[in-house]
N, C-alpha and C positions, 0 to 999 in steps of 0.2 A: 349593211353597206360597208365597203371596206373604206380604210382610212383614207387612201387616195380622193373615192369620192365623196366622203364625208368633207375633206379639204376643199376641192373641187365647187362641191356646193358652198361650203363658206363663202366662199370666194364671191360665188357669184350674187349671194346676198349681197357683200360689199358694193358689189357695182352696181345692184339695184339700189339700194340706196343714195349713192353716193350721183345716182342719174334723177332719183326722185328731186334730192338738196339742190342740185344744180337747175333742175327745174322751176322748183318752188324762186330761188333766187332770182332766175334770169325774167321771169315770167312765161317761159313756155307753155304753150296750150291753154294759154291764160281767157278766161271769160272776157266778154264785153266790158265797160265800164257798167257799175248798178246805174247811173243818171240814163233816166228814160225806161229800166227796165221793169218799172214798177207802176202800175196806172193808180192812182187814187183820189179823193177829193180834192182835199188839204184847200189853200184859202183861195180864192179867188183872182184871176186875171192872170196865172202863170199858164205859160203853154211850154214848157220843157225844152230840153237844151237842143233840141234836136231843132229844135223851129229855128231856134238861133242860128245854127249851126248853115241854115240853107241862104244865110248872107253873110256869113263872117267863116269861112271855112278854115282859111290858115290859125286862126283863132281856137278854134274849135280840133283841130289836130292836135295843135299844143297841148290844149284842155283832155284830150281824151287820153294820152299820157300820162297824166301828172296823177299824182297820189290823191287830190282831190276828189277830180274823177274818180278813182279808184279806191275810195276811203269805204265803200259799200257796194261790192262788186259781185255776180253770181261766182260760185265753185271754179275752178279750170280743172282738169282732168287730174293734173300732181296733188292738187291741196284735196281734190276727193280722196284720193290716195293715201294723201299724211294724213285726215280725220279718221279711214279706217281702221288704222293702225294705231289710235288714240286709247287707253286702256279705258278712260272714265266715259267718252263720246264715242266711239267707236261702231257703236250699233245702229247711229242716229244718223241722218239723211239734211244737209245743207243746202240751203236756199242761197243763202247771201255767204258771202265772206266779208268780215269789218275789218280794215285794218289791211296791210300786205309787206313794207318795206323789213318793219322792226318786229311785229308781234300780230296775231292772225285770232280773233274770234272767231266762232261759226255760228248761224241763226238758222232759226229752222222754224215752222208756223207754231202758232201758239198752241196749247192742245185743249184752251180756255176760249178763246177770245178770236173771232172769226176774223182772219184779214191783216192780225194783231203778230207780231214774232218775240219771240224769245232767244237767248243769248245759250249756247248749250255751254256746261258747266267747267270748262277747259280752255285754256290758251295755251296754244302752240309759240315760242320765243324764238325767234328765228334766228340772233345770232348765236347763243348757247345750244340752238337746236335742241330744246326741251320743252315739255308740257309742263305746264302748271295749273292745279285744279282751283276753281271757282264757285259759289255759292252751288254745292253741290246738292245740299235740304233746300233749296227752295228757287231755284234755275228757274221753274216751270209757274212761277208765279209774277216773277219783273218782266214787265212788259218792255221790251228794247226803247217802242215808239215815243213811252212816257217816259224813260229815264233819259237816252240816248237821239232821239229822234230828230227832234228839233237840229242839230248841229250835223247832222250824216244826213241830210234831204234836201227839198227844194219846193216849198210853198206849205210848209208846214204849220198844223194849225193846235195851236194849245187846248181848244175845248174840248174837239177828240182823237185827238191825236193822229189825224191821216195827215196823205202827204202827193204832193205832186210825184213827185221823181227821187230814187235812192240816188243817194250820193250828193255831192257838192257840187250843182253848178252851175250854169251863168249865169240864172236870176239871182243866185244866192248872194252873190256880190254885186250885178250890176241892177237888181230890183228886178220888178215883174213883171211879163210882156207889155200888161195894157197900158204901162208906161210909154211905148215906144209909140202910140198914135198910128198912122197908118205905114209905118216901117219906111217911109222915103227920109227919114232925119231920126235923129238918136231922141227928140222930145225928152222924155224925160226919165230916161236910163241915166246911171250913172257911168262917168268916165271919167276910171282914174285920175287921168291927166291933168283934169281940171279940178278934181278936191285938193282941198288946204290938208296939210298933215292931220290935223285932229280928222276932219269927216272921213278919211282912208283910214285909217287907224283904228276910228269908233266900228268902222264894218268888218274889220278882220277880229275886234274885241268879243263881236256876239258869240263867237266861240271859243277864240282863242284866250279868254280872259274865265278860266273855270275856277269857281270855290265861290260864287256870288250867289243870289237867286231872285226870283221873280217877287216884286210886293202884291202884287195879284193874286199870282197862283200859288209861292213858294215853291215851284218849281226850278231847277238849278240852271234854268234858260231864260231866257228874256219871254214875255207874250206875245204870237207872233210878230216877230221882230222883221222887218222888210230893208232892205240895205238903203241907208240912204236914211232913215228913223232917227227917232231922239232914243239910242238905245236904252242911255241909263233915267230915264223917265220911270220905268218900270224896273230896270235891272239894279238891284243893290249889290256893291261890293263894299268890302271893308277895306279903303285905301291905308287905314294906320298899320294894318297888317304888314305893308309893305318898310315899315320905315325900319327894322330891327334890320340888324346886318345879314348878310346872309351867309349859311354855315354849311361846310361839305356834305351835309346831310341835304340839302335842297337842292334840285335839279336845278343846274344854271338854263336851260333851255326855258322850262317855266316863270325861273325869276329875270330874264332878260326881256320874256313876251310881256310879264304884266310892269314891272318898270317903264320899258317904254309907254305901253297904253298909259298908265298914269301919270306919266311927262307929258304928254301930247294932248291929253282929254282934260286935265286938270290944273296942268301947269303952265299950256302954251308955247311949249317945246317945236321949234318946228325947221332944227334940221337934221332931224332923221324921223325918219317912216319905214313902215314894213319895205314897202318897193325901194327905198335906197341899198337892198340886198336882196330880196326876190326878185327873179321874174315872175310877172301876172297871171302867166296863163301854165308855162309850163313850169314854175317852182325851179327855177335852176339855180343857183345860188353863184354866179359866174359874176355879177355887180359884188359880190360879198369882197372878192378877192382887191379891187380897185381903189376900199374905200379906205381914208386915212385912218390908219390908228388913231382912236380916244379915250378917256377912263372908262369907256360904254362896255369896249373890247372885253375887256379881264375880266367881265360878267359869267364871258364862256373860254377866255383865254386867259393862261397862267403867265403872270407880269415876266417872269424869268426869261423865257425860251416860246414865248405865245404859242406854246401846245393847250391842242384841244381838251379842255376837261370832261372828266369821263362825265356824259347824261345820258340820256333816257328821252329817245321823242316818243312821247304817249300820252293816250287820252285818259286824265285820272278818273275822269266824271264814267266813261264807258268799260276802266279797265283793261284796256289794249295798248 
C-alpha cells in the first residue's frame, strides 16, 4: 500500500473511533432500559414497571431515561462494538450492560449456573476511555445475582437469588404492586411526598449505603428489603466508621451519601434529604443548584472557589 493510502486509512480509523466515542456517550443505538427485560421469580406481589407505567406514563418517561433505569440495560449496537475490541473480553458475547454514564461492565450467562450471570473480566472507563482488567482467575465463578443483584433489580429474593425485573425500578422505591389494592388509590405504595426525611432517606440507603451487611445472611445487602421496611432490622453498618475526618483519599460522593443517611436515620436530621437535590424520577440535579449554601456543601465542594472536587460516582460493592 503506498503511503498516501496507508495515511488515508489512518485516518479513517480515527473517525471510526471517534463515531464509536460519541456513540457510546451520547447513547446512540442504545438498548431498551434492563427494567422488564428480564422475566424471573424473585419474591412475591411485584408485577414490573411496565404495569406501573400503563397509569402513571409521564412518570414512567422520566424513569425510562434516568440511569436508574439504566443501571442494567441489554448491549446497544456501539457498546457491542467497544466489548469486541476489548483485549481481555473480546471473544465473549453480552447480555446485559451494568453501569453506562461513568464506567461500563458487561454480563454474559453463567457457564455454571443456569438462569444465573457473570460479570466478564473487564471494565471499560468512560471518561479516560480505557479498559481495566478484573478478577481475571475466577470471573466465571461470582455470581453477579449473589454479589450485585439485590441493588441493580426489582423483587429480588436473597434465598435464591432470582429476580423480578433487571434494573431499578418503581417497586424498587415505591414497594410492590400487591400494595396498591385494586389500582383506583395509591393504598399502600409509597409517596414520597408524604415520608418524613428518615423513611426517604432509609429507601434510598438500601443501596446507597455500601460497606454494611446482612446479620441473616452476611450478605453485603439487606434480606429482601421492600421499600417502605425497617431496613436496618437486618442491615448492620458500622456508624463509628463515619465519625474520623475525612481525607482526599475518600470519595466525597460516598462520604456525603452515608453522612447524610446517618444524620437522618440516627440523628433525626430533618432538613435535608436526598430529593431536596434530586429529581425522583428522572435524577436531574436542577433543585442542587437553588439550595442555600451550608457546612454539608464542602463535603463535595472546595470552601475557597466551591469548585467540584474530583470523585468517582461508582458502585464499590459491583466494581463499576
Amino acid at each position: 500500500m503506498t503511503r498516501g493510502g496507508v495515511t488515508a486509512a489512518a485516518g479513517l480509523a480515527v473517525v471510526a473511533a471517534l463515531v464509536v466515542a460519541w456513540a457510546l456517550r451520547s447513547g446512540a443505538g442504545r438498548g431498551a432500559p434492563g427494567a422488564g427485560a428480564h422475566a424471573g421469580a424473585g419474591l412475591t406481589g411485584y408485577a414490573g414497571s411496565q404495569r406501573c407505567m400503563q397509569c402513571h406514563p409521564i412518570q414512567g418517561r422520566e424513569w425510562k431515561e434516568s440511569l436508574h433505569a439504566r443501571t442494567v440495560h441489554p448491549p446497544s449496537e456501539s457498546e457491542r462494538e467497544l466489548l469486541s475490541r476489548a483485549l481481555l473480553c473480546g471473544e465473549e458475547e453480552a447480555v446485559y450492560v451494568l453501569g453506562e454514564r461513568h464506567s461500563r461492565r458487561f454480563m454474559t450467562p453463567s457457564p455454571s449456573e443456569p438462569g444465573r450471570h457473570v460479570l466478564l473480566p473487564c471494565r471499560y472507563d468512560v471518561g479516560p476511555a480505557e479498559w481495566v482488567g478484573l478478577h481475571e482467575g475466577d470471573w466465571k465463578t461470582l455470581t453477579w445475582e449473589k454479589g450485585c443483584g439485590a441493588c441493580h433489580s426489582v423483587g429480588f429474593s436473597s434465598a435464591d437469588f432470582s429476580l423480578k425485573e433487571m434494573g431499578v425500578g418503581c417497586e424498587s422505591c415505591h414497594g410492590p404492586d400487591q400494595r396498591h389494592g385494586n389500582h383506583t388509590a395509591g393504598a399502600g405504595m409509597l409517596a414520597f411526598r408524604s415520608l418524613s426525611p428518615k423513611e426517604e432517606v432509609t429507601v434510598c440507603a438500601s443501596c446507597h449505603l455500601q460497606g454494611g451487611k446482612s446479620a441473616s445472611t452476611g450478605l453485603n445487602y439487606a434480606r429482601d428489603y421492600q421499600a417502605g421496611g425497617d431496613l436496618f432490622s437486618d442491615y448492620q453498618f458500622d456508624w463509628s466508621a463515619l465519625d474520623k475526618p475525612a481525607t482526599e483519599a475518600d470519595n466525597p460522593i460516598d462520604v456525603h451519601q452515608k453522612l447524610l443517611i446517618r444524620d437522618a436515620v440516627t440523628r433525626g436530621r430533618d432538613d435535608l434529604r436526598c430529593t431536596s437535590c434530586h429529581e425522583f424520577h428522572a435524577m436531574g440535579h436542577a433543585k442542587h443548584q437553588k439550595l442555600a449554601r451550608q457546612e454539608f456543601c464542602h463535603l463535595c465542594h472546595e470552601r475557597t472557589d466551591f469548585r467540584l472536587k474530583e470523585y468517582s460516582q461508582s458502585c464499590n460493592v459491583c466494581e463499576f
